[in-house]
N, C-alpha and C positions, 0 to 999 in steps of 0.2 A: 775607451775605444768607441767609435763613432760606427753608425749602423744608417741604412739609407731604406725609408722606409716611400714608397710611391705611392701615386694613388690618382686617378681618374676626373676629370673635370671635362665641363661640357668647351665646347672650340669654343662658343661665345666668352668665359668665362676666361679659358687660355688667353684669347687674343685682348681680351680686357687689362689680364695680367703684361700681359708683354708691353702693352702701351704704357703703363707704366711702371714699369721693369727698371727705370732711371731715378725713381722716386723709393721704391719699396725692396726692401732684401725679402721677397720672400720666403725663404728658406725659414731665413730667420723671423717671420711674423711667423709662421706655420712654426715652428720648431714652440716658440714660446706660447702659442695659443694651446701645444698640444701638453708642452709643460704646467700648465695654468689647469686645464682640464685632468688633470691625472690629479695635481693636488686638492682640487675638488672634491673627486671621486674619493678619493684618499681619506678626506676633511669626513665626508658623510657617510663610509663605513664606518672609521673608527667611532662618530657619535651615535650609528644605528648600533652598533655595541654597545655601550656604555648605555644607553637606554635598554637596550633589555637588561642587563645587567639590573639595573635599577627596578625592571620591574619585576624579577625574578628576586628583589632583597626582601 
């Protein structure tokens, strides 16, 4: 199930998107840059673990 998450940008910014709004699914750029970003974060907990880990052996 699909969730609608919003958020705030400046009008220059909006009206930049709109122009080209025929070019870019943003939805879909945002959806993936937020997906990209979570596996990141994801990437560098699990190795901030494993390093203590390591230095606690």
């Amino acid at each position: 199930m699909s969730e609608v998450v919003s958020f705030k940008v400046s009008r220059e910014v909006k009206e930049k998107m709109r122009k080209y709004r025929a070019l870019v699914n943003w939805s879909e750029e945002l959806r993936r840059f937020v997906e990209e970003k979570l596996r990141e974060l994801e990437a560098r907990e699990v190795l901030e673990g494993v390093l203590r880990e390591l230095e606690h052996a």
